[in-house]
N, C-alpha and C positions, 0 to 999 in steps of 0.2 A: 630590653626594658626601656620604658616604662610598654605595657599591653595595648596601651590605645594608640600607640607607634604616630601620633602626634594628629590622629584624626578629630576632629573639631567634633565631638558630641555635645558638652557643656558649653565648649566657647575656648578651654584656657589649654585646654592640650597641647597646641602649637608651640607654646611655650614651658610646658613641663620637664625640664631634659633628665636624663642623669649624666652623669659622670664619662662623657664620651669625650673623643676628639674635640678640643676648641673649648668644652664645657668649664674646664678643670675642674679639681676635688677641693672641698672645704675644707678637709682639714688635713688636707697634703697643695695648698695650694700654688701654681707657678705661674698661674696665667691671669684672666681675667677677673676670679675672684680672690688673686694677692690683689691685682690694682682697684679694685673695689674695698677692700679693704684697708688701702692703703688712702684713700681717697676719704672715708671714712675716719682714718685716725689725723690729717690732717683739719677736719671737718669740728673734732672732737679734742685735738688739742692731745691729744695723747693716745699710746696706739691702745686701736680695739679693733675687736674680732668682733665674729658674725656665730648667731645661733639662730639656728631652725627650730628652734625648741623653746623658744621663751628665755623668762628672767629663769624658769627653775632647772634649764640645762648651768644656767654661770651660778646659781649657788651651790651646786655640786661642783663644780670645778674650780669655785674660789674656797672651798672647803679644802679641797683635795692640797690647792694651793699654799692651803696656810699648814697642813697638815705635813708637806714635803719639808718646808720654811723650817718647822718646829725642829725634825727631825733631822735638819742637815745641821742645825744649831745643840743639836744634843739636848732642844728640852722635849718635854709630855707633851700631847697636842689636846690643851686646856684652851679653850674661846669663852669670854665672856662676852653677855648678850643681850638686849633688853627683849623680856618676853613677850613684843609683839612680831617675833617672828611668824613668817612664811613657813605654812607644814613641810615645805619643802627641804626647809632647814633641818628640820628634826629627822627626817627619814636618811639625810644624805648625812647627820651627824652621826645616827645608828651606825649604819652601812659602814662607817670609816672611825668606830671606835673610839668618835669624842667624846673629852666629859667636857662640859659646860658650866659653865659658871653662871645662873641667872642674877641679872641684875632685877630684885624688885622695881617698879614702877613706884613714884611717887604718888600718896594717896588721893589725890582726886584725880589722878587719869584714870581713862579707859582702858580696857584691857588692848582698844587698838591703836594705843598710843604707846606705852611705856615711856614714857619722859623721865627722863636721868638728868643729874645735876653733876655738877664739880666733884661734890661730894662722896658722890657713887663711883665716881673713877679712883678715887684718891682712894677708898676700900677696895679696890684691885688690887693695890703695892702690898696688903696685907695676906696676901692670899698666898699659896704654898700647895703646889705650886704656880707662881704669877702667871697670867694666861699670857699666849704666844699671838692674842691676837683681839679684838673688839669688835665687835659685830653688831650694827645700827642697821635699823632700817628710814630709809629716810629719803622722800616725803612719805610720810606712814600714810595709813587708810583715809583716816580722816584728814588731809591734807596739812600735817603739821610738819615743818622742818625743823630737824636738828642742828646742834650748830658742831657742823661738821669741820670748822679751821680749829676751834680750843679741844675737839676728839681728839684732830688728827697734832697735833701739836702735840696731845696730853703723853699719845700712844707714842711718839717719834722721842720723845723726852727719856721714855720711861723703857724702850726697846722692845716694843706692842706693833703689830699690825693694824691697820685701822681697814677694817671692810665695810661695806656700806651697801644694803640691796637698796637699789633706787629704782627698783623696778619702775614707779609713777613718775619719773622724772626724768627722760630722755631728753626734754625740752629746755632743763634747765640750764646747757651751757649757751641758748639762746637769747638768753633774756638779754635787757641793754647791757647789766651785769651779770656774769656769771654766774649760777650759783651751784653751779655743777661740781659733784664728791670731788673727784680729779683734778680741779681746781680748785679746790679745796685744802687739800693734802691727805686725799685718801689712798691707800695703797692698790687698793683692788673696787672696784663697784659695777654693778651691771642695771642696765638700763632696759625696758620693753619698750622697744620703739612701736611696736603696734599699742600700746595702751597711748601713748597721744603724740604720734606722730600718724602721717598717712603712709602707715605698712599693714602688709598682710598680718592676721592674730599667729604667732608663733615668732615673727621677728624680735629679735634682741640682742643685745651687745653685752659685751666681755670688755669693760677698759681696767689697762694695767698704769694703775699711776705713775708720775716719774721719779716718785720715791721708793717704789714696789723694789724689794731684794730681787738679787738676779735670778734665784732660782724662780721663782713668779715668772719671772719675763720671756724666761728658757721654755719652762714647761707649761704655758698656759695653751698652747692648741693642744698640746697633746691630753690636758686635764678635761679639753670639754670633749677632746674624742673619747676619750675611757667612757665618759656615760653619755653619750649622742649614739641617735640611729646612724648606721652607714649609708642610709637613703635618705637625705635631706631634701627637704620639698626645694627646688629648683625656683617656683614661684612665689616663696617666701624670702630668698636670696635676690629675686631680681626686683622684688617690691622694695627691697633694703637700697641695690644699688640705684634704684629709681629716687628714693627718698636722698642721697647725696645731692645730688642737681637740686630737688627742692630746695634742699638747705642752703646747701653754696648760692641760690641765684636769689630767691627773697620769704625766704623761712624770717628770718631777724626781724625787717622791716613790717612781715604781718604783721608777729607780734608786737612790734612799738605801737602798730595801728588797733589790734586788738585789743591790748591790756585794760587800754581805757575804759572800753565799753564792757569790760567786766566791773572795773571802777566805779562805772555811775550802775550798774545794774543792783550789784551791792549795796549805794547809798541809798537808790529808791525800795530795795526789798526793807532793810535796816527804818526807813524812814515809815515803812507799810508798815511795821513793828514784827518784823522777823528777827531772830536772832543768829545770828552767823560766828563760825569757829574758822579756825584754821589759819596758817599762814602760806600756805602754797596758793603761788599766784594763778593755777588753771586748776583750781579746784573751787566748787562752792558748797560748800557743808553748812548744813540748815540745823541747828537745833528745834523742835516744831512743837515739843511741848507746853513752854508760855504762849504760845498762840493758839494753843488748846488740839494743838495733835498731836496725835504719835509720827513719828516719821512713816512706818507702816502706811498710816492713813494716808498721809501726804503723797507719799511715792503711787499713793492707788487712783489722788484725784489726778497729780501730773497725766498717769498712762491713759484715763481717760480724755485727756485732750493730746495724747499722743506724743508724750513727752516721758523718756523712761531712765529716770534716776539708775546710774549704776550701783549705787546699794540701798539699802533700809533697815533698819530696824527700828527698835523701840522710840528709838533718843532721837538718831540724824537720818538724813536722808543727804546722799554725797551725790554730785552732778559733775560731770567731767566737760567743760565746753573745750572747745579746740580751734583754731582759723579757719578751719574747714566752714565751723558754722560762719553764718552769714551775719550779719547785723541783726537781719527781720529775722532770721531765727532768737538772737537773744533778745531782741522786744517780745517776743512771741514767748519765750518761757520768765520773762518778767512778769509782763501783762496777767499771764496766767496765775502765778504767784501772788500779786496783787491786787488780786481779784478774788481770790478767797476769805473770806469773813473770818475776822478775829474772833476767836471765844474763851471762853475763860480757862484759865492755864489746867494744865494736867499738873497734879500737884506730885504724883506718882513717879519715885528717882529710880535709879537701877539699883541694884542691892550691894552692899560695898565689896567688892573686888578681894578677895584674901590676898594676905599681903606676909601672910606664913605660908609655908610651901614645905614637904617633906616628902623629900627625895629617896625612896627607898629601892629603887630598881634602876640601874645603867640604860640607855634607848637601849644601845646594843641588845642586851639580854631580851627584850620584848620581843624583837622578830621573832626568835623561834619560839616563844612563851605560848603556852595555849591559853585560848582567850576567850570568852562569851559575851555576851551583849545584853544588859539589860536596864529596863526602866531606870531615868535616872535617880528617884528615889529610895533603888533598892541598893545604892552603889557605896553607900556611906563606909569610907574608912575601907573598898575597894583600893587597888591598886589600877591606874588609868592604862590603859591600853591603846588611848586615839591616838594615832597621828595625823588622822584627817578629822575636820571640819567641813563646814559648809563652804562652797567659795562662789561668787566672794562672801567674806575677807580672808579664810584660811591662816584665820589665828587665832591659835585653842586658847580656853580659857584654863583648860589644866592640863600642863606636861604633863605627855607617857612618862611611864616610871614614880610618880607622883601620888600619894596616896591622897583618896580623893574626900573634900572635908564637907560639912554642912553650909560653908559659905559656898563652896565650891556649884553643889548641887543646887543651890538657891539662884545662884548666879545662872546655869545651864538652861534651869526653866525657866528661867526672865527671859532666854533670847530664845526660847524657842524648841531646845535640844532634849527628846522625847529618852534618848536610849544613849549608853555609853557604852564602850567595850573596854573592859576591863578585865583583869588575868583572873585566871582559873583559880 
């Protein structure tokens, strides 16, 4: 194996290997991809691993991870979590028989925000029993950061895990400051260095804090081999260790030269009278309403000048620039920007987000639950059955198990979502 015995049809054959002689295995590794991964966790400041599989191979394995934690300590394997989790979260929390704790969002976020305060931690200590762990995702969709040192302080105080999907944020221990989970004081975070680094789509990293309990540290290959294919793309492994050299030789210094020209792109859309969200620095999130669009529309005039927003809906419209782009690329999606006529604002908000929740089904119990699927209007006071959404962003606005309410289905056809599946 591999069938095309390394014959050049597409081009990348040559270098497709598997697991022969000189190759080594990923997740038995002694040769080339220990020192690539070893190269990697010097890169990164703390050690990480390598997945062929995305950020949603390390949140099943930093699941599994907080899951052993709990259990070697004698407690339940309780996680609390803000609900703008990754469906990925929910399927691998079923599978491994967690309960979860949601932490409500604060009433004016998004459902892809969940933004928590002090105050939502401090109701943690009251809970029975106290979770074994805290689970942020962070830079979330819309490019907002958590403040992951008062988490990871709150959690180390109080004898909590702090986990952290940072899928959108591989780049943050680049910046002139760090602003990476791990340096931060996160115990466990995984990162997709394909969303803005230059890797192939399926790379991503596994970093183990240096706070992370030993059991973490012992079992972390072995937690993302339990749910990894045993054929790992080869060409996704060697885009990872291609992306090391970038980084080590002038990854940083792009970015000192890049930042800026996100800076002033910013000040002249903000001065064009756009409105802009977010605090993550390589993200630009548009709110398009007061300047009389829907994000929808926005993202339709960008693709006709060839320019293609990684999300949309109703409200934003999110753009991921990278060093890769060029300078005259970011004139060229300014310009664009700045060039469309103001009209008068959409006065039309999204419907208020439910902020009561009634949990009446474990995920567990859903897998084998018989299920059906229908219109969302027919679903009132249903019990939820989705684990998946649309992606992106791949974060429901009603947990499975959830019985589903009138804001709930109000909410669902503002973004779009025609049919829900719900139990029998």
């Amino acid at each position: 194996m591999p069938g095309h015995k390394g014959t050049a049809w597409h081009g990348c054959e040559p270098y497709d290997l598997t697991e022969i002689s000189g190759a080594d295995e990923l997740f038995a590794p002694e040769g080339i991809i220990a020192e690539s991964e070893a190269n990697a966790t010097a890169l990164f400041g703390c050690r990480t691993l390598y997945s062929a599989e995305g950020s949603s191979l390390c949140i099943r394995a930093m699941l599994y991870l907080v899951m052993r934690h709990a259990a070697a300590a004698g407690r339940k394997p309780v996680i609390a979590a803000a609900r703008n989790v990754h469906k990925t979260f929910l399927t691998a929390a079923a599978l491994l028989h967690f309960d979860v704790q949601w932490i409500e969002p604060q009433q004016d976020s998004s459902y892809l925000t969940g933004r928590i305060s002090v105050s939502d931690l401090e109701q943690l200590l009251t809970s029975n029993p106290k979770p074994a762990a805290l689970w942020l995702t962070s830079p979330d969709y819309l490019g907002n950061l958590a403040d992951i040192k008062a988490a990871a302080d709150f959690c180390h105080k109080h004898d909590m895990l702090l986990i952290v999907d940072g899928a959108h944020g591989a780049y943050l221990r680049f910046l002139p400051e760090s602003l990476h989970p791990a340096d931060l004081g996160a115990d466990l975070c995984c990162s997709s260095a394909h969303k803005t680094l230059p890797v192939l789509t399926g790379g991503a990293y596994l970093h183990i804090g240096d706070h992370a309990p030993e059991i973490c540290r012992n079992e972390a290959r072995q937690a993302l081999a339990m749910f990894a294919s045993t054929s790992p793309s080869y060409l996704i492994l060697e885009s990872l260790d291609l992306c090391n050299r970038y980084l080590a030789d002038n990854f940083p210094s792009q970015m000192r030269g890049f930042l800026p020209l996100l800076d002033i792109m910013r000040n002249r859309l903000r001065q064009h009278g756009w409105m802009l969200c977010g605090s993550e620095p390589m993200k630009l999130t548009i709110q398009p309403k007061p300047f009389g669009y829907t994000g929808n529309q926005l993202a339709d005039i960008l693709q006709n000048h060839h320019i293609y927003a990684e999300f949309a809906d109703p409200d934003y419209v999110v753009m991921m620039p990278s060093p890769k782009h060029s300078a005259a690329d970011i004139q060229h999606v300014t310009d664009v920007l700045c060039s469309i006529p103001q009209q008068p604002a959409i006065p039309k908000q999204p419907p208020q987000f439910p902020h009561v929740h009634h949990q009446v089904m474990p995920l567990s119990e859903i897998l084998a639950a018989p299920t059906e699927a229908l219109p969302v209007e027919c679903c009132l006071n249903r019990i939820c059955a989705e684990f998946s959404v649309s992606c992106p962003p791949a974060v429901p606005i009603v947990i499975c198990g959830e019985r589903i309410s009138e804001e709930s289905i109000r909410c669902m056809q503002y973004y779009g979502i025609r049919k829900c599946k719900v139990i029998q």
